[in-house]
PyMOL Python script that loads the backbone (N, CA, C, O; Angstrom):
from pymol import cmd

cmd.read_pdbstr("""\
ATOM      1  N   UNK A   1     -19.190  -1.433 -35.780  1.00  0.00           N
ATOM      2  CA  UNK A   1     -20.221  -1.978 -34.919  1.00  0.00           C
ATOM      3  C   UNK A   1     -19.616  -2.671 -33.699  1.00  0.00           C
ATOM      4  O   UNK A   1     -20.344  -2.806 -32.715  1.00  0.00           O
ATOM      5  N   UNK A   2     -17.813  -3.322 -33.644  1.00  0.00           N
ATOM      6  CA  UNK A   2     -17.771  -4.361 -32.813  1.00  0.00           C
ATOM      7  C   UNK A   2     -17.282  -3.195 -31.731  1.00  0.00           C
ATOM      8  O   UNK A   2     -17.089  -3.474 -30.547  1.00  0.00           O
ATOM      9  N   UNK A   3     -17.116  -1.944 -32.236  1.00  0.00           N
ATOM     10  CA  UNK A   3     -16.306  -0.818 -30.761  1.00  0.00           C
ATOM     11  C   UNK A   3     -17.615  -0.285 -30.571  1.00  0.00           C
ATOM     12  O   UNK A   3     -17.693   0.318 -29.500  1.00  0.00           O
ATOM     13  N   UNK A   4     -18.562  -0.296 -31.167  1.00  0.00           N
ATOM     14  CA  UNK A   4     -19.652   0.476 -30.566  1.00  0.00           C
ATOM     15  C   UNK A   4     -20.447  -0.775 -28.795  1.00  0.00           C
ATOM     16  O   UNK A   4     -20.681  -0.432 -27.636  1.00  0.00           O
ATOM     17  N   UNK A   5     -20.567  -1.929 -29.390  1.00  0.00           N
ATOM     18  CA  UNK A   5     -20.282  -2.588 -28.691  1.00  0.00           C
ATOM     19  C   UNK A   5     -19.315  -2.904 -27.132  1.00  0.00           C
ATOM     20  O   UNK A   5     -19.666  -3.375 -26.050  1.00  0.00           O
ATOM     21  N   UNK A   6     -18.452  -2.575 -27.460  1.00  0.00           N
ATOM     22  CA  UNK A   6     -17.329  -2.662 -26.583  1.00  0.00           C
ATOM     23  C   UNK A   6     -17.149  -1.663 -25.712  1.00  0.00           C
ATOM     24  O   UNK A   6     -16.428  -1.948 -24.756  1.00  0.00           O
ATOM     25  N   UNK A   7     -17.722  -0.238 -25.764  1.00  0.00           N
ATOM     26  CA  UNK A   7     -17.964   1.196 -25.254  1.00  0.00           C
ATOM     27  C   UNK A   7     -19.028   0.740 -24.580  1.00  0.00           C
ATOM     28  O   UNK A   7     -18.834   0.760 -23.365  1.00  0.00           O
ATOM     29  N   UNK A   8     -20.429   0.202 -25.012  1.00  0.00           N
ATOM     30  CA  UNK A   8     -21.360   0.069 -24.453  1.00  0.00           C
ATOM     31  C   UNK A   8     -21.392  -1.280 -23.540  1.00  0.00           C
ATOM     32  O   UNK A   8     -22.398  -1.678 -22.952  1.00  0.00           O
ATOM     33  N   UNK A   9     -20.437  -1.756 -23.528  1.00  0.00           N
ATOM     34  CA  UNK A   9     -20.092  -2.960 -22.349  1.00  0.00           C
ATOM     35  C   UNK A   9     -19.208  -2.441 -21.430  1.00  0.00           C
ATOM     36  O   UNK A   9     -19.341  -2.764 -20.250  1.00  0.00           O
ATOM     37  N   UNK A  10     -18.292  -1.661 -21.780  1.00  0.00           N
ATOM     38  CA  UNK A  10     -17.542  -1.022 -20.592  1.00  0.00           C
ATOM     39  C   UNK A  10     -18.768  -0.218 -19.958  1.00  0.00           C
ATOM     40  O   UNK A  10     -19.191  -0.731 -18.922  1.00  0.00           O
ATOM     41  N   UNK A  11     -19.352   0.819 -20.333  1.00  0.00           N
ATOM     42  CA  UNK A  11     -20.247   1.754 -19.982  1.00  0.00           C
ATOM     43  C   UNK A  11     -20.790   0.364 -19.136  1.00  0.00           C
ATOM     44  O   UNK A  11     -19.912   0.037 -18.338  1.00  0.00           O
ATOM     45  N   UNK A  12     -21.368  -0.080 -19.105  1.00  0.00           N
ATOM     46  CA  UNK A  12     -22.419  -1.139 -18.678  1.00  0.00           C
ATOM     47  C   UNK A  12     -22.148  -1.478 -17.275  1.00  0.00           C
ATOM     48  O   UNK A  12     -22.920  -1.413 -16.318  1.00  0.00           O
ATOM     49  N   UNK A  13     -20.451  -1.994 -17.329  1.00  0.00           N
ATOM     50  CA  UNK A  13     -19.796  -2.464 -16.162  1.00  0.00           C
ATOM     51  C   UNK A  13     -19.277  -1.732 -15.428  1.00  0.00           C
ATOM     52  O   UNK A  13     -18.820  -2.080 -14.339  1.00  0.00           O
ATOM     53  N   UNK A  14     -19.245  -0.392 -15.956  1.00  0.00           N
ATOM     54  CA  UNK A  14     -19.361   1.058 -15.132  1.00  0.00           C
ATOM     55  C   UNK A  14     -19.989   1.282 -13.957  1.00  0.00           C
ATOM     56  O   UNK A  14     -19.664   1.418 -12.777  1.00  0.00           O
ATOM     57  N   UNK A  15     -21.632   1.283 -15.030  1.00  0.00           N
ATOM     58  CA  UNK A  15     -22.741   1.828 -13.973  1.00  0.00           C
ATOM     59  C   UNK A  15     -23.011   0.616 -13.534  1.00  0.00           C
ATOM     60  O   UNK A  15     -23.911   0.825 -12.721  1.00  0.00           O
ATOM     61  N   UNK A  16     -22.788  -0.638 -13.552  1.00  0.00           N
ATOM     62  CA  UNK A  16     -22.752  -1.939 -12.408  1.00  0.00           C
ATOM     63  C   UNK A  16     -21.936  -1.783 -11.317  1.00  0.00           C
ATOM     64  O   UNK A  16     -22.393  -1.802 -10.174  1.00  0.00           O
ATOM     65  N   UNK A  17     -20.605  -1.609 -11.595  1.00  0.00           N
ATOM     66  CA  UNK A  17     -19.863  -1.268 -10.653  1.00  0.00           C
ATOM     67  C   UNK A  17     -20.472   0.210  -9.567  1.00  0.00           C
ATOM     68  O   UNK A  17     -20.407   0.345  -8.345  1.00  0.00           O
ATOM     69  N   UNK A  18     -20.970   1.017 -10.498  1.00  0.00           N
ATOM     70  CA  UNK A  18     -21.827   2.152  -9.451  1.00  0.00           C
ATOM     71  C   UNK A  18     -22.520   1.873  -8.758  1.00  0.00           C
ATOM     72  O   UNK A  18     -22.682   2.532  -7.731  1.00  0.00           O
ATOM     73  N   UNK A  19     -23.486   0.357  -9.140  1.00  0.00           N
ATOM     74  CA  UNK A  19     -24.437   0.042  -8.426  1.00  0.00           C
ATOM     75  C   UNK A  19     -23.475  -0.407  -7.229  1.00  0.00           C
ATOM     76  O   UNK A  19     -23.346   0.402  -6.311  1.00  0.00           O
ATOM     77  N   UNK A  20     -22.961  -1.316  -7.172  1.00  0.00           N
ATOM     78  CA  UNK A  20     -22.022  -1.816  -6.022  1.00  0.00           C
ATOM     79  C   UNK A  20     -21.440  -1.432  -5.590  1.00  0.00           C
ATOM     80  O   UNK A  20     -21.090  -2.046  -4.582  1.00  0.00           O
ATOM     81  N   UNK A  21     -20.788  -0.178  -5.838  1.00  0.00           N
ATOM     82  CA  UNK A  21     -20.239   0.327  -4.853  1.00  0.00           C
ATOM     83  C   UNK A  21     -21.263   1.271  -4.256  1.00  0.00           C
ATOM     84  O   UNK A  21     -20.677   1.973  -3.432  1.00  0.00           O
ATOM     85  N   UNK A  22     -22.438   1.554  -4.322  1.00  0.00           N
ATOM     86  CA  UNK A  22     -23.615   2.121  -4.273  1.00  0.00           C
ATOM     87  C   UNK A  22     -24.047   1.629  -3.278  1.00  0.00           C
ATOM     88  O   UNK A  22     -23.998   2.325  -2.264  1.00  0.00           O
ATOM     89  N   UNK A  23     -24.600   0.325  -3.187  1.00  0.00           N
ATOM     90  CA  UNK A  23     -24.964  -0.784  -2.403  1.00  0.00           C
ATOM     91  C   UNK A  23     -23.999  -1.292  -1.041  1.00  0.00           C
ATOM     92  O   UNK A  23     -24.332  -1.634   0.094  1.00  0.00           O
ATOM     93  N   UNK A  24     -22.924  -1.196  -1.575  1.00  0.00           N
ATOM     94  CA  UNK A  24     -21.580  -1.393  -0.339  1.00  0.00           C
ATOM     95  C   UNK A  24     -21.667  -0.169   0.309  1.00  0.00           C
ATOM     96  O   UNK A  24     -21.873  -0.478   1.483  1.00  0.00           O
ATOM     97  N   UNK A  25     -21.626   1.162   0.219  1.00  0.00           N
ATOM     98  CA  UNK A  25     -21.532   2.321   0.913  1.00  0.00           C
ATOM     99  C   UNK A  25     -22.715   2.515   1.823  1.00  0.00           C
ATOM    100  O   UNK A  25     -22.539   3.058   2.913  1.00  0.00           O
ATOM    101  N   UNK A  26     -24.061   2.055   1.399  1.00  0.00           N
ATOM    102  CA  UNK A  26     -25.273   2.117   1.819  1.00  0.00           C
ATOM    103  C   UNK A  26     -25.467   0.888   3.238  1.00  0.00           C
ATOM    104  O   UNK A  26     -26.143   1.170   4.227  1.00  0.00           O
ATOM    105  N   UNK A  27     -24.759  -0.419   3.079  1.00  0.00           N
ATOM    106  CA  UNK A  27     -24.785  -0.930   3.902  1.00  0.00           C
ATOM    107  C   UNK A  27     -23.580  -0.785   5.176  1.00  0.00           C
ATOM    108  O   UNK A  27     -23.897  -1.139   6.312  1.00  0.00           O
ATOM    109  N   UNK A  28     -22.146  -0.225   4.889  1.00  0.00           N
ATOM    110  CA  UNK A  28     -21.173  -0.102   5.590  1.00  0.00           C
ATOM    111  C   UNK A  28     -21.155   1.670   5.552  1.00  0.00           C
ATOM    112  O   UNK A  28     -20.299   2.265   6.206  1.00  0.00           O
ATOM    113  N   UNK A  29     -21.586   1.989   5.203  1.00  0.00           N
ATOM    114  CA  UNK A  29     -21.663   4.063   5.609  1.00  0.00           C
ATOM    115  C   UNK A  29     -20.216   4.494   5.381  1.00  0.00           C
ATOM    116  O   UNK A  29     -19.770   4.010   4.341  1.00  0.00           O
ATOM    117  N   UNK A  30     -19.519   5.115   5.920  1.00  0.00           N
ATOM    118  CA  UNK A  30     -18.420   5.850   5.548  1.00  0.00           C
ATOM    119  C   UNK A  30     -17.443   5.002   5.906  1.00  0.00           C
ATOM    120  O   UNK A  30     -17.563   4.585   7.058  1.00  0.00           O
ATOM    121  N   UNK A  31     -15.866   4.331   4.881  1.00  0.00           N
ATOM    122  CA  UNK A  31     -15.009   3.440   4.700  1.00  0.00           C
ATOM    123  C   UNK A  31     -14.064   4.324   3.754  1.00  0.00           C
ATOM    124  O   UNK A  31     -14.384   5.153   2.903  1.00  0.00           O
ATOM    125  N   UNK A  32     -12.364   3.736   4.313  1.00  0.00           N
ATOM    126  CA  UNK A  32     -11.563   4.308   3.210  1.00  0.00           C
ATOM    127  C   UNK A  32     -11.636   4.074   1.740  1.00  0.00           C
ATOM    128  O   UNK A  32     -12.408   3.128   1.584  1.00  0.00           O
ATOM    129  N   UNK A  33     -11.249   4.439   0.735  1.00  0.00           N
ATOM    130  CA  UNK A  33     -11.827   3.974  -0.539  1.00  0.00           C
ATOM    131  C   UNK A  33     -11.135   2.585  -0.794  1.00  0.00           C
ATOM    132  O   UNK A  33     -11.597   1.536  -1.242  1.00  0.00           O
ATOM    133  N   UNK A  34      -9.722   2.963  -0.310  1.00  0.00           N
ATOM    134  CA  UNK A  34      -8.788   1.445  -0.111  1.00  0.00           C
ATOM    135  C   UNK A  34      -9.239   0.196   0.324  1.00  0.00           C
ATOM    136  O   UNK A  34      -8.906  -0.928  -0.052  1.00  0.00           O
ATOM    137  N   UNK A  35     -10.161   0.604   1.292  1.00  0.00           N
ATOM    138  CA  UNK A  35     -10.959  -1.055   2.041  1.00  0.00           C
ATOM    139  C   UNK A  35     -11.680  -1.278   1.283  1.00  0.00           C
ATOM    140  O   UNK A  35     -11.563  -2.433   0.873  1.00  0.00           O
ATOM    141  N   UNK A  36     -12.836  -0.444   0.603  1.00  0.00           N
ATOM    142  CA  UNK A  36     -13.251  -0.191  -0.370  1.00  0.00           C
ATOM    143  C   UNK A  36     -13.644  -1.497  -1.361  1.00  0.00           C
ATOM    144  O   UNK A  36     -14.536  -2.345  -1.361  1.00  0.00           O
ATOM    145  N   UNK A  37     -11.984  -1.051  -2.563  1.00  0.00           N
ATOM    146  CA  UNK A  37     -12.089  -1.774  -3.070  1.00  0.00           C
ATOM    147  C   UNK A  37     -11.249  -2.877  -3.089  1.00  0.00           C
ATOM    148  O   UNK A  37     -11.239  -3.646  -4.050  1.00  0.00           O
ATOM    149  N   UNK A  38     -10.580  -3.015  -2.164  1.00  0.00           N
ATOM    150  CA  UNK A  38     -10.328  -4.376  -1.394  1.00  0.00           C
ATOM    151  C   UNK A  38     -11.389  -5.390  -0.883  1.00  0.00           C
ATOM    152  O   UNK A  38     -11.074  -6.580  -0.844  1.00  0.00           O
ATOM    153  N   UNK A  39     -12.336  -5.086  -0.582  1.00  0.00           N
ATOM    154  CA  UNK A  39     -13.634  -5.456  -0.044  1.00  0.00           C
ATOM    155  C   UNK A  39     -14.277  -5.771  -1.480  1.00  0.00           C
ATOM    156  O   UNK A  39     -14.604  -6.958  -1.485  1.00  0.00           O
ATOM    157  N   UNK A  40     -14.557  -5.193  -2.614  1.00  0.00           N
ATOM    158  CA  UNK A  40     -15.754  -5.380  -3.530  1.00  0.00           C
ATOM    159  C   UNK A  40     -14.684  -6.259  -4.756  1.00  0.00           C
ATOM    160  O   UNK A  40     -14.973  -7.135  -5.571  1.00  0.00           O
ATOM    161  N   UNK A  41     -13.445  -5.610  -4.458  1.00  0.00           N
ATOM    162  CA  UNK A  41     -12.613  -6.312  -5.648  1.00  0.00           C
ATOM    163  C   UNK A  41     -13.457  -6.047  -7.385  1.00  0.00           C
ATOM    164  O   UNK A  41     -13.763  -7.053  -8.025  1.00  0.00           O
ATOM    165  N   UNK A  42     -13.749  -4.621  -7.972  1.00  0.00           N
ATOM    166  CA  UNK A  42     -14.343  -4.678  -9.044  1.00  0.00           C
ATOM    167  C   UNK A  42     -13.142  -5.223 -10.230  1.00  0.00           C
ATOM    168  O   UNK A  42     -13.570  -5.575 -11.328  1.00  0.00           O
ATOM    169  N   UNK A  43     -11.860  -5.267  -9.998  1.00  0.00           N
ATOM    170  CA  UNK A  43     -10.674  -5.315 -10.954  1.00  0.00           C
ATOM    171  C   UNK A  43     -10.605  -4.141 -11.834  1.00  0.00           C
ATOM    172  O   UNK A  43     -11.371  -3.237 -11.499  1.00  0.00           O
ATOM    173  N   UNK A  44      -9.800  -3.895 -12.995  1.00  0.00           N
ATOM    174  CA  UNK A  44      -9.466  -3.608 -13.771  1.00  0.00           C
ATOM    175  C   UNK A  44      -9.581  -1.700 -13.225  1.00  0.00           C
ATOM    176  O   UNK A  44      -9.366  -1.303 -12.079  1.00  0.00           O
ATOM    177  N   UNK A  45      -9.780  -1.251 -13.835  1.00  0.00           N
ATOM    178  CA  UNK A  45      -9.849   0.591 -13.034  1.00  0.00           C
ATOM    179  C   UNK A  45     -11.383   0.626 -12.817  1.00  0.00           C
ATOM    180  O   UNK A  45     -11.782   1.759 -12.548  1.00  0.00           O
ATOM    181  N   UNK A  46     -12.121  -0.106 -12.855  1.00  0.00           N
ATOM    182  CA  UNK A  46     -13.849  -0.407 -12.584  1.00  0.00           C
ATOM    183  C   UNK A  46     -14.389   0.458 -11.120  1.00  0.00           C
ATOM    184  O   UNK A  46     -15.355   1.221 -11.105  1.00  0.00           O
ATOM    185  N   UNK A  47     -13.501   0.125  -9.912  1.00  0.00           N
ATOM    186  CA  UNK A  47     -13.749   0.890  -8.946  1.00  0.00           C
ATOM    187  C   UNK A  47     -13.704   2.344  -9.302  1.00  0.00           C
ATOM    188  O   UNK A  47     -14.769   2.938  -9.137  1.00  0.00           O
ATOM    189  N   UNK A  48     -12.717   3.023  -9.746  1.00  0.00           N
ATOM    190  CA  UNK A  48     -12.091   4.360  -9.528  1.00  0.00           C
ATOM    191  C   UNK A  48     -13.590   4.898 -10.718  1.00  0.00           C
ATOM    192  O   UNK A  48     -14.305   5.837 -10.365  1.00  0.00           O
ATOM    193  N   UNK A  49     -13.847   4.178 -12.020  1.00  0.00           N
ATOM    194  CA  UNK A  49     -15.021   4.709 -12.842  1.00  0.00           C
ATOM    195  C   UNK A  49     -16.397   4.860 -11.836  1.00  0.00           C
ATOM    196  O   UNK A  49     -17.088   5.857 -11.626  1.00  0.00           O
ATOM    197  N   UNK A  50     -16.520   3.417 -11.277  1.00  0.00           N
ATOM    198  CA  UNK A  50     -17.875   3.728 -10.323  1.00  0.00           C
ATOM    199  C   UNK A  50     -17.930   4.551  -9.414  1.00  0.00           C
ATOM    200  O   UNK A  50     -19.009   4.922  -8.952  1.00  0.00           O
ATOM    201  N   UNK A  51     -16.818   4.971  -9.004  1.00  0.00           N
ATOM    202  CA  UNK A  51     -16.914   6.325  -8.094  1.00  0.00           C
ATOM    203  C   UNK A  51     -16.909   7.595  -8.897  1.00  0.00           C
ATOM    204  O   UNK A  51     -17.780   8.380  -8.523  1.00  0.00           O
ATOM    205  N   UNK A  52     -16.392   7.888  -9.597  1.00  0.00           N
ATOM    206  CA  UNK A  52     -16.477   8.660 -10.892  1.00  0.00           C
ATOM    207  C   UNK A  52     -17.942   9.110 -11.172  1.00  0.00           C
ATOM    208  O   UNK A  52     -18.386  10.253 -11.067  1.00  0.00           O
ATOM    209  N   UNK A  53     -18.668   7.870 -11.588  1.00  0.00           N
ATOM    210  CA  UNK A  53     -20.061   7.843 -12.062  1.00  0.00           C
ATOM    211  C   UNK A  53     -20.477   8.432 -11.205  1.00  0.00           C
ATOM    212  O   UNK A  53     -21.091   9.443 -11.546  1.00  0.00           O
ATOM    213  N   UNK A  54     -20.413   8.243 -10.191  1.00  0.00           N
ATOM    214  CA  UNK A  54     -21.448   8.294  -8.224  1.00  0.00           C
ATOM    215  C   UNK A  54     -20.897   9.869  -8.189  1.00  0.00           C
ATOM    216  O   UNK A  54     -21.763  10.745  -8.163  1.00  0.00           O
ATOM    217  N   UNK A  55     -19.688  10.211  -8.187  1.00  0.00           N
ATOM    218  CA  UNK A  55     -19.604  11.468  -8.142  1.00  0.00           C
ATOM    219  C   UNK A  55     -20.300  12.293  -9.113  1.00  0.00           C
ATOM    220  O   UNK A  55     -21.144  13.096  -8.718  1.00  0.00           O
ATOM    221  N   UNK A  56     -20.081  12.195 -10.100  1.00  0.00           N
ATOM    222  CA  UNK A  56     -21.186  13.176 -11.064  1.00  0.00           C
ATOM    223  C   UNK A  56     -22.363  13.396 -11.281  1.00  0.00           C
ATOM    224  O   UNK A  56     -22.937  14.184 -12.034  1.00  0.00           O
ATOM    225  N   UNK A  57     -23.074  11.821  -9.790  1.00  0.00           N
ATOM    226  CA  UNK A  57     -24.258  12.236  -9.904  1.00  0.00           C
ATOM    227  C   UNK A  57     -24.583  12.979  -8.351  1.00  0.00           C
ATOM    228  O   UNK A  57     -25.564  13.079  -7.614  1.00  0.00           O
ATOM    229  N   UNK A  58     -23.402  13.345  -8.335  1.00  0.00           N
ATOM    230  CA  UNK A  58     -23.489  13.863  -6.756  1.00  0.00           C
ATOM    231  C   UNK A  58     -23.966  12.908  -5.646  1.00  0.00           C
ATOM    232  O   UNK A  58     -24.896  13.257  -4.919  1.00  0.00           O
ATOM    233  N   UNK A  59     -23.599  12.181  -5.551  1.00  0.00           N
ATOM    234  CA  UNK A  59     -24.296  11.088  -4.335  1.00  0.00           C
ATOM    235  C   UNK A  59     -22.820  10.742  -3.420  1.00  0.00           C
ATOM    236  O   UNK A  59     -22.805   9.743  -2.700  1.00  0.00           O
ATOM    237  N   UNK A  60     -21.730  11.553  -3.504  1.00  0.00           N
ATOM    238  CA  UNK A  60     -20.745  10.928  -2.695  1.00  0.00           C
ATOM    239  C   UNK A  60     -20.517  12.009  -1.859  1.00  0.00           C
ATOM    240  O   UNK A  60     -20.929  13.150  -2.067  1.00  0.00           O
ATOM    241  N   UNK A  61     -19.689  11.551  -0.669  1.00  0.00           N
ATOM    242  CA  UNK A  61     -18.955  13.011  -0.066  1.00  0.00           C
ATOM    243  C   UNK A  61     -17.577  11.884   0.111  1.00  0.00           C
ATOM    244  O   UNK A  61     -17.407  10.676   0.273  1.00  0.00           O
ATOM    245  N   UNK A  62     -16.721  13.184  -0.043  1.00  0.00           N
ATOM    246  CA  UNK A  62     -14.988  12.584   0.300  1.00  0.00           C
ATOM    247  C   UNK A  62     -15.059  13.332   1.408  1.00  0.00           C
ATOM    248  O   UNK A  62     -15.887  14.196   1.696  1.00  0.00           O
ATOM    249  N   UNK A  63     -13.552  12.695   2.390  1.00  0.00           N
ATOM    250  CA  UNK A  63     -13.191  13.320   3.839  1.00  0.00           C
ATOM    251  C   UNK A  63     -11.615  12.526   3.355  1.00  0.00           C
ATOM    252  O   UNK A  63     -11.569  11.356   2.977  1.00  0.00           O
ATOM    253  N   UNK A  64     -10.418  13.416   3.461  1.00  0.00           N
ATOM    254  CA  UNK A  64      -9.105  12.969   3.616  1.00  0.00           C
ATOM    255  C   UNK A  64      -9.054  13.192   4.969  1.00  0.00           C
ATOM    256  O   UNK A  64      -9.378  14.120   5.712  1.00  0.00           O
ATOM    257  N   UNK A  65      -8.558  12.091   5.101  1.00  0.00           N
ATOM    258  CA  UNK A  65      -7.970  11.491   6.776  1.00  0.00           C
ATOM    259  C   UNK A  65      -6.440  11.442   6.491  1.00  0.00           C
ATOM    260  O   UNK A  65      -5.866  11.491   5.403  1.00  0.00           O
ATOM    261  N   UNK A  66      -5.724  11.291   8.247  1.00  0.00           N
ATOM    262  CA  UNK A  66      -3.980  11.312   7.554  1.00  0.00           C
ATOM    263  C   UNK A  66      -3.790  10.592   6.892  1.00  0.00           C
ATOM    264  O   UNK A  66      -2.592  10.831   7.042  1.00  0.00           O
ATOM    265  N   UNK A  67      -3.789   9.580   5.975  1.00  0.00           N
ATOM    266  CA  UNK A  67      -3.031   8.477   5.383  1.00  0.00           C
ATOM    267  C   UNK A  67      -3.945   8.200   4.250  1.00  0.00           C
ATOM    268  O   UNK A  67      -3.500   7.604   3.269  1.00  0.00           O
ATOM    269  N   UNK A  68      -5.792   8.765   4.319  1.00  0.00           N
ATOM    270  CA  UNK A  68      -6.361   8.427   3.106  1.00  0.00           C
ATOM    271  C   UNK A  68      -7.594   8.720   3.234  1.00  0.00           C
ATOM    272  O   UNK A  68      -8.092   9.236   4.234  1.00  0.00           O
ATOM    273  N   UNK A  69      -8.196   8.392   2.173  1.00  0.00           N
ATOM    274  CA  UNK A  69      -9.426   9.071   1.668  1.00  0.00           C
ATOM    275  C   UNK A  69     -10.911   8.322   1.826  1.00  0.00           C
ATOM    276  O   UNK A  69     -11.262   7.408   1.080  1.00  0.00           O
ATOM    277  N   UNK A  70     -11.523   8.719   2.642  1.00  0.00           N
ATOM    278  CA  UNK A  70     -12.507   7.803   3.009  1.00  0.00           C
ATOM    279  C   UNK A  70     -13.914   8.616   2.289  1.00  0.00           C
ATOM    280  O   UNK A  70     -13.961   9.799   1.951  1.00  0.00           O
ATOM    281  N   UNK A  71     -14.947   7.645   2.186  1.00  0.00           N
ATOM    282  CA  UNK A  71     -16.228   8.255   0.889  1.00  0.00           C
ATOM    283  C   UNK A  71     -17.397   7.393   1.509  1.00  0.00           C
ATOM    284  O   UNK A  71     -17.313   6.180   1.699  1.00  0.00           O
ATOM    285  N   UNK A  72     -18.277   8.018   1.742  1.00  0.00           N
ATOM    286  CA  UNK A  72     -19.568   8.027   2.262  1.00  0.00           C
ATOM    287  C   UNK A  72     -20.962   8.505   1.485  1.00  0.00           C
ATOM    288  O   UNK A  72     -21.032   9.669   1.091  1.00  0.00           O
ATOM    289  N   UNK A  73     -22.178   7.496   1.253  1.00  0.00           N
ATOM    290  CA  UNK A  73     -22.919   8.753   0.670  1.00  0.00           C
ATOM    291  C   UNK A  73     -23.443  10.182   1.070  1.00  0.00           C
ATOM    292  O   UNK A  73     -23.057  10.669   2.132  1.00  0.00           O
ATOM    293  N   UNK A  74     -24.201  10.780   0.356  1.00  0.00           N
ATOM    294  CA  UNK A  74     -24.212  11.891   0.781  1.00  0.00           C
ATOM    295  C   UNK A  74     -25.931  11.754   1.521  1.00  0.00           C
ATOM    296  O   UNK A  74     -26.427  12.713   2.112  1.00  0.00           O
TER     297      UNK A  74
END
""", "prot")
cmd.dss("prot")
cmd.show_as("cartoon", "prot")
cmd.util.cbc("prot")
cmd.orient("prot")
């Protein structure tokens, strides 16, 4: 019961983190992913999942630029 728990709190802080980075993209439009999450600071690999999430629900577009990868919604 205490890992079923613990899956469903990561999951949780997942799709929170989706929301915010959801919410950050919507107000600043297209940004490297680096400023990103320099800017929202989710910690732990939380950013790289909420983009993850956002991608599978199709709501992102990527563009590599020389030096990096900038993400915009779609």
């Amino acid at each position: 019961m205490t890992r079923t728990k613990e899956v469903k709190s990561i999951q949780e802080q997942i799709i929170e983190s989706a929301g915010t980075i959801y919410n950050y993209l919507n107000s600043k439009g297209e940004v490297s992913i680096s400023k990103m999450k320099k800017d929202l600071s989710l910690g732990e690999n939380f950013a790289e999942m909420g983009l993850g999430w956002l991608s599978r629900e199709d709501k992102l577009e990527y563009t590599q630029k020389a030096k990096s990868v900038t993400v915009k919604l779609r």
